[in-house]
LUMMITI-641838 format. One record per residue (C-alpha): x, y, z; residue in one letter. Coordinates in steps of 0.2 Angstrom, whole numbers, plus 5000, padded with zeros to 4 digits. Layout:
<<X,Y,Z>,A>
...
***
This chain:
<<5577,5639,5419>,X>
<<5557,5637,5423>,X>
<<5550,5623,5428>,X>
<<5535,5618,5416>,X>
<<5521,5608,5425>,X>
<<5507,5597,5413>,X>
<<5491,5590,5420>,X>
<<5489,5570,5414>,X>
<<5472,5567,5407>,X>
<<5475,5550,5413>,X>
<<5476,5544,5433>,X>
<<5486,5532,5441>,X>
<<5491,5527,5458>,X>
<<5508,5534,5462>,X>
<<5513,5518,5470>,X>
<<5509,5509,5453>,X>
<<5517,5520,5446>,X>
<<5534,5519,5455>,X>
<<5532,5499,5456>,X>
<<5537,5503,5436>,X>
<<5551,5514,5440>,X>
<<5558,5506,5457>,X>
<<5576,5500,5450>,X>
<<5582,5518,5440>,X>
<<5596,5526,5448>,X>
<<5592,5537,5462>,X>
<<5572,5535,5461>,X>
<<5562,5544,5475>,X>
<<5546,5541,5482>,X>
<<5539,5553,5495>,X>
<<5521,5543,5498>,X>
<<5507,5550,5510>,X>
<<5498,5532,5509>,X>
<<5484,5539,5522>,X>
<<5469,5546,5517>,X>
<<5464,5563,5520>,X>
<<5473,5582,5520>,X>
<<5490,5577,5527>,X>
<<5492,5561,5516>,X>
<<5484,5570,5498>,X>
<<5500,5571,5489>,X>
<<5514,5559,5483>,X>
<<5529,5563,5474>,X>
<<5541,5552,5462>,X>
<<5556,5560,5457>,X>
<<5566,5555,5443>,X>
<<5583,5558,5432>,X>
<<5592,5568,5446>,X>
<<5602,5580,5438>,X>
<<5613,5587,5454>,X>
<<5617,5576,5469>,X>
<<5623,5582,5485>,X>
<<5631,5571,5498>,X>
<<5641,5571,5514>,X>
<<5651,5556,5519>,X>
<<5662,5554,5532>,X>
<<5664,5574,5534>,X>
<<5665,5579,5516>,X>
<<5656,5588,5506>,X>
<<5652,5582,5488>,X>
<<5641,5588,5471>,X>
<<5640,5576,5460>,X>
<<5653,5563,5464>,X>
<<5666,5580,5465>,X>
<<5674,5584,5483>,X>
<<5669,5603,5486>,X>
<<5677,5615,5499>,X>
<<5661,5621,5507>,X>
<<5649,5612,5519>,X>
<<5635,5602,5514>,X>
<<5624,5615,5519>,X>
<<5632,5628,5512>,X>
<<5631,5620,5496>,X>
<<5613,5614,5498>,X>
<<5608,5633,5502>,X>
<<5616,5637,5486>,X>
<<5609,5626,5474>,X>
<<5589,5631,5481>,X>
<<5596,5648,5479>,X>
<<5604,5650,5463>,X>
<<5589,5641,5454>,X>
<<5573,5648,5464>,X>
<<5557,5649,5458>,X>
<<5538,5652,5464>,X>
<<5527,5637,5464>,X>
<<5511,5646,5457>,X>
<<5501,5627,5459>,X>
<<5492,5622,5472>,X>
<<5504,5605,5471>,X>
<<5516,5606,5488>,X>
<<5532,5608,5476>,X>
<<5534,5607,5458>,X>
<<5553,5607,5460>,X>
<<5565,5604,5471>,X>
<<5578,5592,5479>,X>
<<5572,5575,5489>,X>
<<5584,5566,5503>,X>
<<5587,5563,5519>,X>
<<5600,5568,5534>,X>
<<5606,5555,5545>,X>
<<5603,5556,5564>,X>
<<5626,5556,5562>,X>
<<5623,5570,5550>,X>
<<5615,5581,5567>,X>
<<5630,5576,5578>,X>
<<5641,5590,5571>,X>
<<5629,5608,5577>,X>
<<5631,5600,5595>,X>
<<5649,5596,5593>,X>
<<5643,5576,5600>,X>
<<5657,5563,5593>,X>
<<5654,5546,5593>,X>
<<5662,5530,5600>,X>
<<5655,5518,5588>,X>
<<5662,5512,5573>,X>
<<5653,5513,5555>,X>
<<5644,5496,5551>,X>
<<5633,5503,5534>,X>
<<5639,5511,5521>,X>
<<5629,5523,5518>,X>
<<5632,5543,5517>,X>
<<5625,5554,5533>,X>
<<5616,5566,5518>,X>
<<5608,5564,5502>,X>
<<5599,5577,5492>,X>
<<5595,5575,5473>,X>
<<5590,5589,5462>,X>
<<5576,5580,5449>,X>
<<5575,5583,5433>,X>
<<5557,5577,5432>,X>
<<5543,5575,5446>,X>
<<5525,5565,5446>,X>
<<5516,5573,5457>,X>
<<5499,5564,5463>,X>
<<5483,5571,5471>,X>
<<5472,5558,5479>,X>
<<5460,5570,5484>,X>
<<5456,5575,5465>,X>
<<5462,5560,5460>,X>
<<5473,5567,5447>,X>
<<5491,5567,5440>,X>
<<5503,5580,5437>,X>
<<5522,5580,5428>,X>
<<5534,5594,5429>,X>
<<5551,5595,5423>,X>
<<5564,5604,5424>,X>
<<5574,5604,5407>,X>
<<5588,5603,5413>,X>
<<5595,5583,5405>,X>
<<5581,5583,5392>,X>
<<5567,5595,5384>,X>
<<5551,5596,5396>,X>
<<5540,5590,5380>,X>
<<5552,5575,5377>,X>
<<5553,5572,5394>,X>
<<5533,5571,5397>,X>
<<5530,5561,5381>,X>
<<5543,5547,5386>,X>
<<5535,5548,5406>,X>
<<5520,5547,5404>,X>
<<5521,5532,5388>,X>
<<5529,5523,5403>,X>
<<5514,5529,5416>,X>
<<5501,5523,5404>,X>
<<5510,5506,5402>,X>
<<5511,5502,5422>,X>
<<5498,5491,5427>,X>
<<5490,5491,5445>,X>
<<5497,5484,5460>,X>
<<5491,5468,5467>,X>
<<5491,5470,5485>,X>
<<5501,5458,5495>,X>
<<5491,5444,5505>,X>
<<5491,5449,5525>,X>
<<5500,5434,5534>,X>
<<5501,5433,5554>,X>
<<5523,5432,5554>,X>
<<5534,5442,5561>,X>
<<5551,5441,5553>,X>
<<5565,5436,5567>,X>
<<5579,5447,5569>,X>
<<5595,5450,5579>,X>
<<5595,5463,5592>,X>
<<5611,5475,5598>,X>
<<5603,5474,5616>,X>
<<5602,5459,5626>,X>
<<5583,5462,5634>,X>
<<5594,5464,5651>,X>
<<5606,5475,5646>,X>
<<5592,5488,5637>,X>
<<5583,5487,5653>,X>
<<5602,5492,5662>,X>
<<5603,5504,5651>,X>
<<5586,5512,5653>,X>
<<5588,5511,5672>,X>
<<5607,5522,5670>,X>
<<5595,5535,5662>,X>
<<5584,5537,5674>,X>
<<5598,5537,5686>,X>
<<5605,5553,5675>,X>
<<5588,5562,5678>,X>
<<5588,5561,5693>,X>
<<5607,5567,5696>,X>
<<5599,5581,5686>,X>
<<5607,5579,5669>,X>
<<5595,5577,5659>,X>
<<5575,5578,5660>,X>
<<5570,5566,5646>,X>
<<5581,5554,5634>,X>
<<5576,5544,5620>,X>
<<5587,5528,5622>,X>
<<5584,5516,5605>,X>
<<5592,5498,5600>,X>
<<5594,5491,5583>,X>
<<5586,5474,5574>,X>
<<5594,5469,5558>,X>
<<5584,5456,5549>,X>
<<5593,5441,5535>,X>
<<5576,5443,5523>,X>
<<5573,5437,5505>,X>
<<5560,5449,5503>,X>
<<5565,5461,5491>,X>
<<5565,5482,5498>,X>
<<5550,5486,5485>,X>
<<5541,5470,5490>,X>
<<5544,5474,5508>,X>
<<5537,5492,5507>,X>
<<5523,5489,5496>,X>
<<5516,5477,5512>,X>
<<5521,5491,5524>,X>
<<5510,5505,5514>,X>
<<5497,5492,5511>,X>
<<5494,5486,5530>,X>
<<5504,5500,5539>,X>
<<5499,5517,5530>,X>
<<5508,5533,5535>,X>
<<5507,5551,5529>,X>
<<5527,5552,5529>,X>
<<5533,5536,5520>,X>
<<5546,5537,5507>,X>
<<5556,5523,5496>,X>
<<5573,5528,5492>,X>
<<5582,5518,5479>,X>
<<5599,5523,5479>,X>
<<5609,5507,5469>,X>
<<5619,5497,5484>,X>
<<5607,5504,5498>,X>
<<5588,5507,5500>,X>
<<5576,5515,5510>,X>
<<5561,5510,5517>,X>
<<5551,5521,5528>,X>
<<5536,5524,5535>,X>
<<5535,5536,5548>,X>
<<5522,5546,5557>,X>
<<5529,5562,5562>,X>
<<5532,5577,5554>,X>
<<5548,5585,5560>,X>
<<5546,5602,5549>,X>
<<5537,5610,5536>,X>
<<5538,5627,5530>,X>
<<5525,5633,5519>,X>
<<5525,5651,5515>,X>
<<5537,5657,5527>,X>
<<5528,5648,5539>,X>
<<5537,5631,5551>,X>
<<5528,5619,5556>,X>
<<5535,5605,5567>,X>
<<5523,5590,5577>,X>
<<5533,5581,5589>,X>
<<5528,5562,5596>,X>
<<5530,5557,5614>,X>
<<5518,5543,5621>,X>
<<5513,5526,5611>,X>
<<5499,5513,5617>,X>
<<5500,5496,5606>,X>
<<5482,5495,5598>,X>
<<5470,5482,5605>,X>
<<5462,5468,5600>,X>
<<5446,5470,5601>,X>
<<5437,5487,5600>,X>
<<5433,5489,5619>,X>
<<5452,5486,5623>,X>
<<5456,5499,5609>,X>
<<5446,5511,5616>,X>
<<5453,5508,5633>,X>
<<5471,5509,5627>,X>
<<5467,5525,5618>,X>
<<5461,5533,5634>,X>
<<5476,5528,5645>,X>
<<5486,5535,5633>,X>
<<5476,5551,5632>,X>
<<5472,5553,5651>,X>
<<5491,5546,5655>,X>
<<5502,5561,5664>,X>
<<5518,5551,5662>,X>
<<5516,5556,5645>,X>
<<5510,5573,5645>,X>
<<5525,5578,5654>,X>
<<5537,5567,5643>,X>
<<5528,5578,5629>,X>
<<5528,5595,5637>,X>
<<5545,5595,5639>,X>
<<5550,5591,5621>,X>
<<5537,5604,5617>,X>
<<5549,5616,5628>,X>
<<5565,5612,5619>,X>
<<5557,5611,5601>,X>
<<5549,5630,5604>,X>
<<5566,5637,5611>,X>
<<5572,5628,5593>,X>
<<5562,5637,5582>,X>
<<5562,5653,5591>,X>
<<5582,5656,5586>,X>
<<5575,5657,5569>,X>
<<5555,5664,5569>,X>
<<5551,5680,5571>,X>
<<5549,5686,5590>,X>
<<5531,5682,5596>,X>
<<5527,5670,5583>,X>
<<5533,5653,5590>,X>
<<5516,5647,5597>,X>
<<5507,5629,5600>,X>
<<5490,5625,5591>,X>
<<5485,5609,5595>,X>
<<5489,5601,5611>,X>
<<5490,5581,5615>,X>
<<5482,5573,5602>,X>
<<5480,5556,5598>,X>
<<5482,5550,5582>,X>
<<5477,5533,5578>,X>
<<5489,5520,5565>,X>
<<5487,5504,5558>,X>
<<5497,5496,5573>,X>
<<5499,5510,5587>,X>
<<5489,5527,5595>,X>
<<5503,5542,5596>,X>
<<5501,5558,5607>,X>
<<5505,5571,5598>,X>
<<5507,5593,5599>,X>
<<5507,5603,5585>,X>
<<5520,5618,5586>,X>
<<5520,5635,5573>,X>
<<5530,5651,5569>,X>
<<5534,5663,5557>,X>
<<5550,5661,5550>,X>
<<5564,5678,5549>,X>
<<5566,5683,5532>,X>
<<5585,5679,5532>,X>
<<5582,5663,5537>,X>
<<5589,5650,5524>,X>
<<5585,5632,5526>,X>
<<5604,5628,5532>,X>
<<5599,5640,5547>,X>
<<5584,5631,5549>,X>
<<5592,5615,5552>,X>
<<5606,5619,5560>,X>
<<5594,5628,5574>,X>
<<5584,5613,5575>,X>
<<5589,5597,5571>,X>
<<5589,5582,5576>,X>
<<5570,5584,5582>,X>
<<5568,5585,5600>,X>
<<5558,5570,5603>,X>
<<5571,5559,5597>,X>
<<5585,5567,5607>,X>
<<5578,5572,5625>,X>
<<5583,5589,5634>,X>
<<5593,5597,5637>,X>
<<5597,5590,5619>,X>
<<5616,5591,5620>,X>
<<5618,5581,5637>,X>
<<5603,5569,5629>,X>
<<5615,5566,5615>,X>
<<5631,5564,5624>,X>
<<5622,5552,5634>,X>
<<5614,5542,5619>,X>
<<5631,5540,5614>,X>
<<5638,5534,5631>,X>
<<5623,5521,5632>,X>
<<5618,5515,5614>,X>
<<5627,5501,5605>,X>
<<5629,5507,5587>,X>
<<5629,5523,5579>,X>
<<5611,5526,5573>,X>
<<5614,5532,5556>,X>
<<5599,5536,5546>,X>
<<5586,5531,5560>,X>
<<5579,5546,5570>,X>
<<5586,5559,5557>,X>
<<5576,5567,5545>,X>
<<5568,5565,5524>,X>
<<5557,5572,5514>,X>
<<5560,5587,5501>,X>
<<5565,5606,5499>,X>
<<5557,5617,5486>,X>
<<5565,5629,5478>,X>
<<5551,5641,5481>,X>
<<5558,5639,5498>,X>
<<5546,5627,5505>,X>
<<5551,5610,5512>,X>
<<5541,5596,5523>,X>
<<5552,5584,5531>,X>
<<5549,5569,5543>,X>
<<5557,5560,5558>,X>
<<5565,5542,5553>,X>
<<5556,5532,5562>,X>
<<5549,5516,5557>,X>
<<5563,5514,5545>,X>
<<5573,5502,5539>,X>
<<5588,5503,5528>,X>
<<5592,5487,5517>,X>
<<5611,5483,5510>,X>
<<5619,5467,5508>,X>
<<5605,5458,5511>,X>
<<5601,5461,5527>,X>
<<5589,5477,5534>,X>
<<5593,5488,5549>,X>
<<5580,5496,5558>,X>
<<5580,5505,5575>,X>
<<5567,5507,5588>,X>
<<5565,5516,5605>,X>
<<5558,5529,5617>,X>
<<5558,5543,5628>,X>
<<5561,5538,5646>,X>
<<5560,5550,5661>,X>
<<5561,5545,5679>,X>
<<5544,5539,5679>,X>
<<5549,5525,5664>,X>
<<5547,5507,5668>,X>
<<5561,5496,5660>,X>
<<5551,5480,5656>,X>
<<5535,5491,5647>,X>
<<5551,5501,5638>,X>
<<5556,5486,5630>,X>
<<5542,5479,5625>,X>
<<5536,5496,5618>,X>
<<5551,5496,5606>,X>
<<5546,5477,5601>,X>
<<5529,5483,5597>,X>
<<5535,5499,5586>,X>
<<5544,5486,5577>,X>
<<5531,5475,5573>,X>
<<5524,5481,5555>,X>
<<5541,5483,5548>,X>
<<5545,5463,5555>,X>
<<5528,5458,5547>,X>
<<5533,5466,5531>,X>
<<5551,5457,5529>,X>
<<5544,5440,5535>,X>
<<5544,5426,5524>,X>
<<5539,5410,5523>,X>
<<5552,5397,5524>,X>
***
C-alpha cells in the first residue's frame, strides 16, 4: 500500500489544529514550537491503524499478546510496509511513540528495586493511518494517508472539513506562579545522595552519573491547557503531546537523542545548564560561565566518549566523527552546552539494532553506562519511567528522529509526574545540584499552576 500525500491550499498552525483534535484516541503531536531549521516541521498523527506496546515485559500488537519482542515486531512492521519518502517533508508515514527510560533497562540486564506507581506501558508505537504534516518555514500544510481504515480521498475531505473549521488559539496570559509540588527527595537526602556519587567516582566506579528526583503536582489545569502555555512561553524543537485515553504526555524537551536521515545518525547530547538571568548583562555573564566552565566540558567530553563507542557498534568503521563541539544553546528558561556527534550507519543495521546499541542516551545515564545505571537504581527513589527515555517517530523509509524525555511530565489520575536532574562528577557541588534540578523544573511548574 502507498502512502498518498496532498498539499492544502489553506494554512493553519499545527497547534490549532491539534487544539481541535486533542481528545481522539491515540492523537499524536510531534511539535518543533522553535523557529528556525530544527523546529520547521510538526506532525499530527491520527486514526492509528497498528499499535505496538510493551508492559511489564510483554510484547503486544493491537491489544494481542505476541511471542516476539517489541523490537522485533516493531522492526517488522517498518519492514513489511517500507516505502521511500520522495518529499521533502521529514516522513510521510510512519509510526509515532515513545520508550520509557524502564524499557532500556533490559540491553544492560539492570533490574529495578522500585515498585510501579503509574500505569503506563514502558513502549508505545502507533502506526497512523493519517498524518498533517506542517512546514513553518513555507508556511504550508500537508496530508497524507495511508489507506489503510478509510480511502485517502475520504480520508482528506473529512480532515481537512475539520482543519478549515478550527479556529486559532488564544495564547494563555503569562502569570509569575509556580505550581507547588511534592518531592521524592527531602533536599537533604538529594544532596546525600549526590555526595554517595561522588564517593563512587572516586572509588573509581564510575566517571559521571546523572542522579534525578521526581515532583508530582495535584493541578486542575487540564494536560492540553498545560502544554499549550508550555509551547507558548517555553518553546522547544523536540515537544510532543501524546494523548493516550487514561494517560497523557506533555513534553517539551531540548535534546535530540537520534536521528537518522539517509542512512546517516545523528545524536546531540546535553551536559551543562546555567539558569538564564535577569537582566541582559547577568545573561550574558551566565552564558559565558557556562561556555568558559571546565567542569562542564569534561562532564560533556565523557558522555561524548561513551555516546561515540555507541554508535560505532552500529556505523560504518571510520565514520563516527564530532562536528560541532560545545555549543551553547539558548531556551526560554535555561543556556545548554551542547556537542553534535555523526556516523554513517551499516547497511544491516535495523532500527531495533539501533536502539539496542544505543539507548538510553548517554547524558542521562553517565559512564561506564551499566555501573551509572546500577547505581541510579541503588540511589533513586522511584523508577523513572517515561522520564529520560526517548519519543518522537520512525519512518518507514527507514528514517526516525527521536528525543531525550526531559522536561516531561506525564499526567494520570489527576495528578502530573515530572523528573528532573543532572550529571554529577567529582567536581559537583550538592547545594548548586539541587537547585539546578529546581530551576529545570521551573517552566513545566509555571505551566500547571493555578490560581486558587
Amino acid at each position: 500500500m502507498k502512502t498518498v500525500i496532498r498539499k492544502l491550499d489553506i494554512y493553519k498552525e499545527a497547534a490549532a489544529i491539534f487544539e481541535c483534535c486533542q481528545n481522539e484516541k491515540m492523537a499524536a503531536f510531534l511539535d518543533s514550537s522553535l523557529e528556525g531549521e530544527t523546529g520547521r516541521y510538526s506532525v499530527i498523527g491520527l486514526d492509528p491503524y497498528l499499535i505496538l506496546t510493551e508492559d511489564e515485559g510483554v510484547f503486544y500488537r493491537n491489544g494481542e499478546p505476541q511471542k516476539e519482542s517489541f523490537l522485533q515486531g516493531l522492526n517488522q512492521a517498518l519492514e513489511s510496509a517500507r516505502e521511500d519518502n520522495p518529499t521533502s517533508l521529514p516522513l510521510i508515514s510512519g509510526a509515532l511513540g515513545y520508550f520509557s527510560y524502564d524499557f532500556g533497562r533490559k540491553f544492560e540486564h539492570i533490574s529495578t528495586r522500585h515498585p510501579r506507581k503509574l500505569r503506563v506501558p514502558d513502549a508505545v508505537f502507533a502506526f497512523y493511518d493519517v498524518l498533517i504534516i506542517e512546514d513553518k518555514t513555507e508556511k504550508a500544510l500537508y496530508l497524507t494517508a495511508r489507506g489503510e481504515k478509510r480511502p485517502p480521498e475520504q480520508a482528506f475531505r473529512e480532515v481537512e472539513a475539520e482543519i478549515r473549521q478550527c479556529r486559532e488559539t488564544v495564547q494563555p496570559e503569562r502569570h509569575p506562579g509556580l505550581a507547588p509540588f511534592t518531592p521524592n527527595f527531602e533536599k537533604e537526602d538529594y544532596k546525600a545522595a549526590i555526595d554517595r556519587v561522588i564517593s563512587y567516582i572516586v572509588e573509581g566506579d564510575i566517571y559521571i552519573a546523572n542522579m534525578t528526583q521526581q515532583l508530582t503536582v495535584k493541578s486542575g489545569r487540564t494536560p492540553y491547557e498545560v502544554y499549550r502555555y508550555l509551547r507558548t512561553y517555553n518553546p522547544a524543537p523536540f515537544s510532543a503531546f501524546f494523548q493516550y485515553g487514561d494517560f497523557q504526555v506533555i513534553c517539551s524537551s531540548p535534546e535530540r537523542f537520534l536521528q537518522v536521515k539517509d542512512g546517516k545518525v545523528e545524536t546531540r547530547p546535553i551536559k551543562g545548564t546555567r539558569k538564564r538571568g535577569r537582566t541582559a548583562k547577568e545573561d550574558e555573564a551566565l552564558r559565558k560561565e557556562l561556555e568558559n566552565s571546565e567542569k562542564d566540558h569534561s562532564e560533556l567530553l565523557m558522555i561524548v566518549d561513551l555516546e561515540r563507542n555507541d554508535l560505532n557498534h552500529v556505523c560504518q568503521p571510520g565514520t563516527v566523527e564530532v562536528t560541532e563541539h560545545f555549543a551553547v544553546e539558548t531556551y526560554a528558561t535555561v543556556f545548554h552546552l551542547v556537542t553534535t556527534i555523526v556516523g554513517r550507519l551499516g547497511q544491516e543495521c535495523t532500527p531495533g539494532a539501533l536502539m539496542e546499541a544505543a539507548f538510553p542516551g548517554g547524558s542521562i545515564t553517565g559512564a561506564p553506562k551499566i555501573r551509572a545505571m546500577e547505581i541510579i537504581d541503588e540511589l533513586e527513589h522511584d523508577r523513572r519511567n517515561l522520564y529520560t527515555g526517548s519519543l518522537g517517530y520512525f519512518s518507514l523509509n527507514g528514517d526516525c528522529d527521536l528525543n531525550i524525555i526531559i522536561r516531561t511530565a506525564v499526567h494520570q489520575d489527576g495528578q502530573y509526574t515530572l523528573g528532573v536532574g543532572g550529571g554529577i562528577t567529582c567536581e559537583s557541588e550538592p547545594e548548586f545540584e539541587y537547585e539546578e534540578t529546581l530551576q529545570k523544573a521551573k517552566a513545566l511548574l509555571e505551566a500547571m499552576w493555578e490560581e486558587r
